[in-house]
N, C-alpha and C positions, 0 to 999 in steps of 0.2 A: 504494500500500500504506500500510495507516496512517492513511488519512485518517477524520477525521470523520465520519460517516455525521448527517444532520437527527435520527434515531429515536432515538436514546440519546447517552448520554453518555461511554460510554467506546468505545474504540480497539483494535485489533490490529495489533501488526506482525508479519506472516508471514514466515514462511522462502521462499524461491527453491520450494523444491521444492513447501512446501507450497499457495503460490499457484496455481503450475502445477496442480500434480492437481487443485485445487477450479474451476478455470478450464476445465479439457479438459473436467471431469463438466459443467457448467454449460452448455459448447459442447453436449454431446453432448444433453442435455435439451432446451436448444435449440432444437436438429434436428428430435428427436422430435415438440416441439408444434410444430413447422410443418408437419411432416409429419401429423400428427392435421388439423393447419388444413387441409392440400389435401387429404386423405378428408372433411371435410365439403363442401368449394366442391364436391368431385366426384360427390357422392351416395354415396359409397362405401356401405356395407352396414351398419347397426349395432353388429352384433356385432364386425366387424372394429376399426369404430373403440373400440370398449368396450377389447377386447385392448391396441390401441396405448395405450389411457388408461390400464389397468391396469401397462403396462408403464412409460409415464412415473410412476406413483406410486410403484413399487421404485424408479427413479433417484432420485428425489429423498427417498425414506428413506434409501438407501444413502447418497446424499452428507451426510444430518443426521446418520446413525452416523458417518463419517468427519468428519464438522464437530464433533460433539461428544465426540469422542475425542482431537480433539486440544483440545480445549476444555479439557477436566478433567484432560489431560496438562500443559499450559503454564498458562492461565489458574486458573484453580482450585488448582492444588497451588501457586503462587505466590505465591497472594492467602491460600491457607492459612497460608504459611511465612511470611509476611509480618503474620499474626496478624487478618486480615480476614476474620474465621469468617463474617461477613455472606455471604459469595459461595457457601456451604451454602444459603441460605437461596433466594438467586438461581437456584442449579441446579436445586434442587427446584421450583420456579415452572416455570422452563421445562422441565422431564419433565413435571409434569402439562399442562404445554401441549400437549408435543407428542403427550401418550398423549390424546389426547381422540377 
């Protein structure tokens, strides 16, 4: 927790709980694309696999709504009160990223 990531230059340190939940969704995604992976080695049926893919892209919006709720809960209202209005700037960058 905490660590550096190569891609950016800042850092999170997460609560207990909130690592967990973002860790079980990430397992459960997972799954999913492996499970998409063995409908294709299987020939499975198009459609079918469409649905599972459909299904892993609500996972993984769900988990950016929970990733970026606690974002703007912790990270953002801190960097606000802190007088680092710049991180406005930051947020709005990454909504238009993720609305694309």
């Amino acid at each position: 927790m905490g660590e550096k990531c190569q891609c950016c230059h800042k850092t999170k340190e997460r609560s207990d709980e909130e690592f967990t939940r973002l860790i079980h969704r990430l397992n459960r995604i997972e799954g999913q694309i492996r499970g998409i992976r063995s409908m294709v080695e299987r020939n499975a049926y198009c459609t079918d696999i469409l649905i599972q893919v459909s299904a892993v892209n609500s996972a993984l919006n769900s988990f950016n709504k929970e990733l970026l709720a606690e974002h703007i809960r912790t990270c953002v209202v801190k960097d606000i009160r802190n007088g680092k209005d710049d991180v406005i700037d930051e947020l709005v960058n990454t909504l238009q990223k993720l609305m694309k």
